[in-house]
C-alpha positions as CSV (number, residue, x, y, z in Angstrom):
1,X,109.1,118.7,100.4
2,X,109.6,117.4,96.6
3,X,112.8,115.2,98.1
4,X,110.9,113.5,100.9
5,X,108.0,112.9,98.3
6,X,110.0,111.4,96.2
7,X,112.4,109.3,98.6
8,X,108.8,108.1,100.1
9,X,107.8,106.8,96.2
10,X,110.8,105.4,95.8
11,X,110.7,103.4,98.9
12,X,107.4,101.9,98.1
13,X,107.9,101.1,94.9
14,X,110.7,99.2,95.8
15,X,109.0,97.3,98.7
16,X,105.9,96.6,96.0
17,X,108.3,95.1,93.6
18,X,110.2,93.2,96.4
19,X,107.2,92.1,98.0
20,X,105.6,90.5,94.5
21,X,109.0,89.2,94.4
22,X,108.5,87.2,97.5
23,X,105.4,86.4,97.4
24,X,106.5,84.8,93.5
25,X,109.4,83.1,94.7
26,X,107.8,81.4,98.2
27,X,104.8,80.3,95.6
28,X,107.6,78.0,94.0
29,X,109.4,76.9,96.5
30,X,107.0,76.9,99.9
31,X,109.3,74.7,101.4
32,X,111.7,77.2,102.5
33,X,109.2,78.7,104.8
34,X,108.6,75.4,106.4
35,X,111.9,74.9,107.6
36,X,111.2,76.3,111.1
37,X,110.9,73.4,114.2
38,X,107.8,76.0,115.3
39,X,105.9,75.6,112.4
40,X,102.9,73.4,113.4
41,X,101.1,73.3,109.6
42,X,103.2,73.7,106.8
43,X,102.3,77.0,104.6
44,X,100.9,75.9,101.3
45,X,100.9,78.0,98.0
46,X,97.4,78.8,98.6
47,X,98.3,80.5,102.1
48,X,101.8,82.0,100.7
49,X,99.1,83.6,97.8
50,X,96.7,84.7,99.6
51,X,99.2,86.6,102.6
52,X,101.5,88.2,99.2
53,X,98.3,89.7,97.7
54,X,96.5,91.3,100.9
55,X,100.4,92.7,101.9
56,X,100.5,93.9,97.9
57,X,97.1,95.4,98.3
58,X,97.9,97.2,101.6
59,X,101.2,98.4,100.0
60,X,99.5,99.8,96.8
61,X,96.9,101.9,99.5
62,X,99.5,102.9,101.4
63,X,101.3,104.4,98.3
64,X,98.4,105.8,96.9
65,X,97.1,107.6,100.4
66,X,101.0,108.3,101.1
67,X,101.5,109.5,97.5
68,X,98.3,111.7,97.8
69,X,98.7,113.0,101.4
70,X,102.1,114.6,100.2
71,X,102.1,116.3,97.2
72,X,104.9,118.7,96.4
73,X,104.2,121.9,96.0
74,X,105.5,122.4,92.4
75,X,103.3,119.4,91.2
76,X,100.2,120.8,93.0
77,X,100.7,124.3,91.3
78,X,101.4,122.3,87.4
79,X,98.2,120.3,88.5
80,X,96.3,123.4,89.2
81,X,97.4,125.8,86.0
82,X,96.6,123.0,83.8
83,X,92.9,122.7,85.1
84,X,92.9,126.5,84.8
85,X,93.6,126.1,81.2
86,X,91.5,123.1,80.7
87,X,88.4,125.8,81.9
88,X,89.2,128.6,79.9
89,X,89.9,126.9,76.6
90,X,86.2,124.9,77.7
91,X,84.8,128.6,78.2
92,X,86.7,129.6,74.8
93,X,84.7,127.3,72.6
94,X,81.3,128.3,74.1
């Protein structure tokens, strides 16, 4: 369970940094997405903006729901012992 957790983080963090990668590099040159005979109205850098931040956004949710939904085992039982301790050293000082 702690590989596929961690093969599923590293996934997505590679397709956040790729996609802000994108989304930087069609800002500067929107031109290259234009060069399609089907394209009717040429994308702007307002468009190529707005599209790279909702797809950044929906990545980042993903990760975090993904991220959350699978939590190894190991880190769930660190996560768990260390509120433990966090409530008896709180119960120590009263």
């Amino acid at each position: 369970m702690d590989t596929i957790y961690y093969a599923i983080g590293t996934l997505m963090t590679i397709t956040f940094f790729a996609l802000v990668i994108a989304t930087v590099y069609f800002m500067i040159k929107p031109h290259h997405l234009n060069k399609s005979k089907y394209i009717n109205n040429p994308v702007s850098r307002q468009k190529v903006f707005i599209i790279g931040l909702v797809i950044i956004f929906v990545v980042l949710f993903g990760f975090s729901s993904v991220m959350a939904a699978t939590e190894p085992v190991s880190v769930k039982q660190e996560r768990i012992s260390r509120e433990l301790n966090e409530q008896k050293a709180e119960q120590a000082k009263l």
